[in-house]
N, C-alpha and C positions, 0 to 999 in steps of 0.2 A: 622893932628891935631884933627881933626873927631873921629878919632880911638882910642884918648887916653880919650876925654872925654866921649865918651862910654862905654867903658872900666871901667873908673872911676865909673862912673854911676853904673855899673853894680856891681861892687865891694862894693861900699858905701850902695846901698840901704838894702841886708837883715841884714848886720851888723849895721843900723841904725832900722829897724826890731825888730832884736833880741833885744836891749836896750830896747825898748819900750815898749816889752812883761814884759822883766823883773821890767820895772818900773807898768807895769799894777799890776800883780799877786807877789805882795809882797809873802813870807811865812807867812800863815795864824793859829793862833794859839787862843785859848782863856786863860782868866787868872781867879785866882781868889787870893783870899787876906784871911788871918787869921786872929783870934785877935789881934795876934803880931803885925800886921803891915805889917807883909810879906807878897811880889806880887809874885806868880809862874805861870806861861806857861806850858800851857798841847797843843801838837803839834794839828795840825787839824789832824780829823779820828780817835782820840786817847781815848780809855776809861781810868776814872778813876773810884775809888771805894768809898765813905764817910759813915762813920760807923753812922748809924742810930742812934739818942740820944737817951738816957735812956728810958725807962728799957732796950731797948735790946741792948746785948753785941755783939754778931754775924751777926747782920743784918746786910748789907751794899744796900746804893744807886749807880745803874750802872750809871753814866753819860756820855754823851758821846760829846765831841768836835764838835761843829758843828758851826764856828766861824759865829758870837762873842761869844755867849755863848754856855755853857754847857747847855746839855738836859737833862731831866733825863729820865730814861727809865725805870726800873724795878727794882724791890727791888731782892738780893742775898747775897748767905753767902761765907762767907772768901773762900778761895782758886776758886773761881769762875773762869772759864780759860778766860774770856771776862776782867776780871780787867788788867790792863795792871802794875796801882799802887792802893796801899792803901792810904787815909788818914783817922786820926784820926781829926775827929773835938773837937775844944775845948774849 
């Protein structure tokens, strides 16, 4: 009888482990919102790109995921290989 709730024990515990991990470190992302109203998720780790307001047409702001918020990091122009996406602000 000894042996099966050892057993057990040993079987239950990293599978009650691994749940707890998982309920720890949800997936982490930050969002941000438009005028629209619109909510988007940009993944953690993830760069995006926002077009600098007027005058300038080509500039873009690198930000970068770093949950909760985006950071910004460095001003760059369109086809930068660090943008992952564009957006146009509006």
């Amino acid at each position: 009888m000894r042996v099966f709730a050892v057993a057990f024990l040993a079987l239950a515990a990293p599978a009650q482990a691994h749940a707890q991990d998982r309920i720890k470190s949800p997936e982490s992302s930050c969002s941000y919102m438009i005028k629209s109203g619109e909510s988007y998720a940009v993944p953690s780790d993830e760069n995006l790109c926002w077009r600098v307001p007027a005058p300038s047409s080509r500039e873009y702001t690198l930000l970068h995921c770093d949950p909760p918020a985006l950071q910004e990091i460095t001003r760059v122009k369109r086809g930068d290989p660090r943008c992952k996406k564009y957006e146009e602000r509006q």
